[in-house]
C-alpha positions as CSV (number, residue, x, y, z in Angstrom):
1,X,0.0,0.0,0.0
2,X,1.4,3.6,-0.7
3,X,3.5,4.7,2.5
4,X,1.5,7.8,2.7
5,X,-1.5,6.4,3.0
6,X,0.4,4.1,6.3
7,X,1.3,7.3,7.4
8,X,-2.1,8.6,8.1
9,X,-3.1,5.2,9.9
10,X,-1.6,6.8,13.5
11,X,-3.7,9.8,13.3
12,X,-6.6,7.3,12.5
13,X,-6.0,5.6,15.4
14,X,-5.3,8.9,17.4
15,X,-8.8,10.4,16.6
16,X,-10.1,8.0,17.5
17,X,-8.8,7.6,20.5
18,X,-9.1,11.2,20.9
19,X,-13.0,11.0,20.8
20,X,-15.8,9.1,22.6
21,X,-15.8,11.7,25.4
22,X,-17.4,15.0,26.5
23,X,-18.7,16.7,23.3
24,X,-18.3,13.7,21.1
25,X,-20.3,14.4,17.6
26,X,-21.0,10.5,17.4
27,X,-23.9,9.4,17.0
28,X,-25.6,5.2,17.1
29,X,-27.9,4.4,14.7
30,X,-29.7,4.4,17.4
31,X,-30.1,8.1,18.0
32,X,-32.3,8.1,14.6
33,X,-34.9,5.8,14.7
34,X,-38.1,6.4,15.8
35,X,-39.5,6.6,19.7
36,X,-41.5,3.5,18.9
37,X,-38.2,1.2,17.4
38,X,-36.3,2.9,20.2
39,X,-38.2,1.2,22.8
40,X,-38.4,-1.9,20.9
41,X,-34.8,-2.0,21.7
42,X,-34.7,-0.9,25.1
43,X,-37.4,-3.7,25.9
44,X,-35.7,-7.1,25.9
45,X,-39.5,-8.3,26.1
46,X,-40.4,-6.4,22.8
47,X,-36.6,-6.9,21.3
48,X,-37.1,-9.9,18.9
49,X,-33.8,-10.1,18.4
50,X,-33.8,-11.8,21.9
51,X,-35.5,-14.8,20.1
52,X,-31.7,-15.4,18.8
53,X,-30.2,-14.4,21.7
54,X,-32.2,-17.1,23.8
55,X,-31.4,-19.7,20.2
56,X,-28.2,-19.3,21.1
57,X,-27.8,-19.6,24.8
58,X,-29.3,-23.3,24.1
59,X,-26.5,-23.8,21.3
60,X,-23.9,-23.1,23.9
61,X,-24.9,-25.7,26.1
62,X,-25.5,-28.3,23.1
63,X,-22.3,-30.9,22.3
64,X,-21.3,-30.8,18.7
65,X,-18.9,-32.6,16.4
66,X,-16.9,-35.7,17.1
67,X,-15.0,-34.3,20.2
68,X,-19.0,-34.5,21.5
69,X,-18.3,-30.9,23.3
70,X,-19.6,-28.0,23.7
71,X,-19.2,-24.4,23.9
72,X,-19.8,-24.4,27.8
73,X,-17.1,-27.2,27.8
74,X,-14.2,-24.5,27.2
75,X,-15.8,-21.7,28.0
76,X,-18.2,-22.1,31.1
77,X,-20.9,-19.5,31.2
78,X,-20.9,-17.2,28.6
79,X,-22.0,-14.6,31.0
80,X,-18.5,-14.1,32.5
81,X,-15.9,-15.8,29.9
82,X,-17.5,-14.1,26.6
83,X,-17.8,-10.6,28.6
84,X,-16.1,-7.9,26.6
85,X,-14.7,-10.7,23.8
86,X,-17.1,-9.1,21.2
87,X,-16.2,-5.3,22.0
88,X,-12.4,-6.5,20.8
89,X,-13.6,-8.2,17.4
90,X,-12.2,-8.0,14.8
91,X,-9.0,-9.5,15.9
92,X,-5.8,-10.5,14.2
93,X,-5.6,-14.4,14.1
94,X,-2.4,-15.8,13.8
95,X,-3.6,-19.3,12.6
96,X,-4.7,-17.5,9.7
97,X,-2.7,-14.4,9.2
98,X,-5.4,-12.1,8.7
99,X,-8.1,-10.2,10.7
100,X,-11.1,-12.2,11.2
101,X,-14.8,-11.6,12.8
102,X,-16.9,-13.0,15.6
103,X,-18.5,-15.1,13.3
104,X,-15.3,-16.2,11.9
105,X,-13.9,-17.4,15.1
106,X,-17.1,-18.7,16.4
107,X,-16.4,-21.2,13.3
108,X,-12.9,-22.1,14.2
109,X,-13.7,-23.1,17.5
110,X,-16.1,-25.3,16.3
111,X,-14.0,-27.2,13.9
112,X,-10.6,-27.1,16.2
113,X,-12.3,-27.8,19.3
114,X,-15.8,-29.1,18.9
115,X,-14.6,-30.7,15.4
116,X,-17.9,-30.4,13.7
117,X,-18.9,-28.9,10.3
118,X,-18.7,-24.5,10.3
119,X,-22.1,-22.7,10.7
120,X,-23.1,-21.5,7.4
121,X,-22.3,-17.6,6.6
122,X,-25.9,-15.9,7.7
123,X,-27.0,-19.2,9.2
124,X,-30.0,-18.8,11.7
125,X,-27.2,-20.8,14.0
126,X,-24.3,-18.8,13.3
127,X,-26.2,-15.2,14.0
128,X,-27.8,-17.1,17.4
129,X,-24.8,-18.4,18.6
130,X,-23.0,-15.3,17.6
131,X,-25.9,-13.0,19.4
132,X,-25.4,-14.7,22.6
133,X,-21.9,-13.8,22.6
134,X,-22.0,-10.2,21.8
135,X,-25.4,-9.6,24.3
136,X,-22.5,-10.6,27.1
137,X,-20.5,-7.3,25.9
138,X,-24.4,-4.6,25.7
139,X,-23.5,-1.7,27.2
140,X,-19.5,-2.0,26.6
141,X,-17.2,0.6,24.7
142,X,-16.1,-0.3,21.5
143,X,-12.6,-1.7,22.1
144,X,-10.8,-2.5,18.8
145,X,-7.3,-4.2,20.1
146,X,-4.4,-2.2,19.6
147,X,-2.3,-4.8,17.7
148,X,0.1,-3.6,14.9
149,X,-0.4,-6.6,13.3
150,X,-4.2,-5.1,12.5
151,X,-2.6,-1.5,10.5
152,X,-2.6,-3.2,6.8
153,X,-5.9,-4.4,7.3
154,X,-7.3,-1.1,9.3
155,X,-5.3,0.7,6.1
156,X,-7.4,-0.9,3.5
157,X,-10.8,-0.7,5.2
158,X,-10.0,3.3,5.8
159,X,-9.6,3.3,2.0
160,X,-12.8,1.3,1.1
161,X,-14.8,3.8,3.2
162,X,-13.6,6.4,1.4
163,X,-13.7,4.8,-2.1
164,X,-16.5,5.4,-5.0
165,X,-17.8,2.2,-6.2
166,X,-20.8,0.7,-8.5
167,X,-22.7,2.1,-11.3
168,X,-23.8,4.8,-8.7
169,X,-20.3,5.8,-8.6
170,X,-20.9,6.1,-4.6
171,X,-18.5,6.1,-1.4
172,X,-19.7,4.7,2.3
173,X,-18.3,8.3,3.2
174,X,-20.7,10.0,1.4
175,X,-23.8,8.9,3.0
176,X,-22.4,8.4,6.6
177,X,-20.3,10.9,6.8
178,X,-20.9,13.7,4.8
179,X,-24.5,13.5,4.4
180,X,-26.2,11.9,7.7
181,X,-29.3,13.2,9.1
182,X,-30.3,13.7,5.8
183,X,-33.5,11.5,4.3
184,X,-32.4,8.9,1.6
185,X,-35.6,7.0,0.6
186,X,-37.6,8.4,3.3
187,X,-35.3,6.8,5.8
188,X,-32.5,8.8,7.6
189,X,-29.1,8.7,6.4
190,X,-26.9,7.5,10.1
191,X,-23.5,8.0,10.9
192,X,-22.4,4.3,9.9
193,X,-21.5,3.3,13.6
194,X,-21.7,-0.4,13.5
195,X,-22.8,-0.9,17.4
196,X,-25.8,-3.4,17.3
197,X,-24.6,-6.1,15.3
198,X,-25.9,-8.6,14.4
199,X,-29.0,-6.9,14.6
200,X,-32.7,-7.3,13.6
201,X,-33.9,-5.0,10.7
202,X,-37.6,-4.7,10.1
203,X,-36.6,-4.3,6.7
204,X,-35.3,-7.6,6.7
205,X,-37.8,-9.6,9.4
206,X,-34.7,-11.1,10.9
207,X,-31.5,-10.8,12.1
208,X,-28.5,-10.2,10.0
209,X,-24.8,-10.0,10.4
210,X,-22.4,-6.5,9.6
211,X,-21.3,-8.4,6.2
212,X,-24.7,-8.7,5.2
213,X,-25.7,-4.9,5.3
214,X,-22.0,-4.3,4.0
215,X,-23.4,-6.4,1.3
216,X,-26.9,-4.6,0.9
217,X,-24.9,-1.5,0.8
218,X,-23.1,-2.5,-2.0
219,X,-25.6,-4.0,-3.9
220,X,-27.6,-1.1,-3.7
221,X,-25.1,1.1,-5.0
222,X,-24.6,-1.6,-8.2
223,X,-21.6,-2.5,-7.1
224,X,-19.8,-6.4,-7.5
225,X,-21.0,-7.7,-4.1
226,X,-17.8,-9.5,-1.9
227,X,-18.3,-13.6,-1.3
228,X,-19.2,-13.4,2.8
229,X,-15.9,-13.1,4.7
230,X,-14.3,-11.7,1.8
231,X,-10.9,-9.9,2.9
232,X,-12.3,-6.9,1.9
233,X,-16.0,-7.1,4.1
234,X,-13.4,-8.1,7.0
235,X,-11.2,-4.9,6.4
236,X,-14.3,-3.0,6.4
237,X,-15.4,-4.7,9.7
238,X,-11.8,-3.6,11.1
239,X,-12.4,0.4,10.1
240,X,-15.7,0.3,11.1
241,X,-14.9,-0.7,15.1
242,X,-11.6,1.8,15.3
243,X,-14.1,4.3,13.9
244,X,-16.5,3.7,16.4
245,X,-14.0,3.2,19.2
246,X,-15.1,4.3,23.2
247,X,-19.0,4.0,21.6
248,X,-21.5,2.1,23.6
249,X,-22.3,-1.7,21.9
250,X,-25.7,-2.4,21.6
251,X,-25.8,-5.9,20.7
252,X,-28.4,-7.6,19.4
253,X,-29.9,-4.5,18.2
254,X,-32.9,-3.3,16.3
255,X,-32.7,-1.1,13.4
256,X,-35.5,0.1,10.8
């Protein structure tokens, strides 16, 4: 990558550090929806993203694969071992050389440990188990590891943000940053703070992963949609939680 652009990734990093406290100008999703889907949130007896939440507590308890284990196995209750493990993804994984997700590592565990077949990408199972996981971190800051071995890929997400893509010729910069609060299809344009995930759209009647509106976005715009866990979705992933850095995680969210 050009060493200027590895030059700017400190002051990246600095920023956003540098923000998340009094007088911070960043908003959640949140913030933009309407009173009603705001309390739909708030309410873990209206939240129906709970439904996946409680699909997955059961899936931690359940013994997969040929070791005949389980997540509870390793881990114990999820309530105290998974606490604050999904404010640090992504994370650099040396097995693989590369940043990977939640979801990702969800997977590996299973075939390492449990050695049993991977969830399928956007799996009702996948999005469960990887609900009850990141509902153990609600009301956490964003806390993207500082490890060096995350600036290429924190480098190339930065530069996806900010690139035009698709027959629409658009950038993820323009909506969320230079244009939110604005309407865009009768729906206001947020600030692209990815605290809720997965989360359950009422667009969508169901939960859904970061990759997947990643995806949507692209797709809207008439872009060449990344295979799920593409390097490039992941880099994304890896912008997206330095950007958001010190925010509050709202996981599983709700979101129009």
């Amino acid at each position: 990558m050009p060493p200027r652009f590895l030059a700017l990734v400190p002051l990246v990093l600095l920023l956003c550090a540098g923000i998340g406290r009094a007088g911070d100008p960043r908003k959640s999703g949140f913030d933009f929806m309407s009173p009603s889907t705001q309390a739909m949130q708030r309410d873990d007896t209206q939240n129906p993203a709970m439904l996946w939440v409680g699909g997955g507590a059961a899936l931690w308890q359940r013994k997969a694969g040929r070791s005949n284990q389980s997540c509870a196995s390793c881990h114990g209750d999820a309530t105290a071992s998974m606490r604050g493990v999904a404010a640090r993804f992504p994370a650099f994984d040396p097995h693989t050389n590369a940043a990977i997700g939640l979801g990702q590592r969800i997977n590996q565990c299973r075939v390492r440990h449990q050695q049993a077949e991977p969830l399928a990408p956007e799996s009702e199972e996948l999005l469960s188990v990887e609900s009850y996981v990141a509902v153990q971190s609600r009301g956490m800051p964003q806390a993207p590891p500082p490890d060096p071995r995350l600036t290429p890929a924190l480098a190339r997400g930065g530069r996806l943000f900010a690139q035009r893509i698709g027959q629409l010729n658009l950038s993820c910069a323009q909506c969320h940053d230079a244009n939110w609060g604005r309407r865009l299809g009768g729906s206001t344009i947020p600030q692209g703070h990815a605290l809720a995930y997965p989360v359950y759209r009422l667009e969508w009647q169901g939960m859904g992963s970061l990759q997947r509106r990643l995806r949507n976005c692209m797709s809207g715009v008439r872009a060449q949609v990344p295979r799920w866990n593409a390097q490039e979705l992941v880099d994304l992933e890896v912008y997206l939680a330095t950007r958001a850095k010190g925010m509050t995680l709202e996981a599983p969210g709700v979101r129009p």
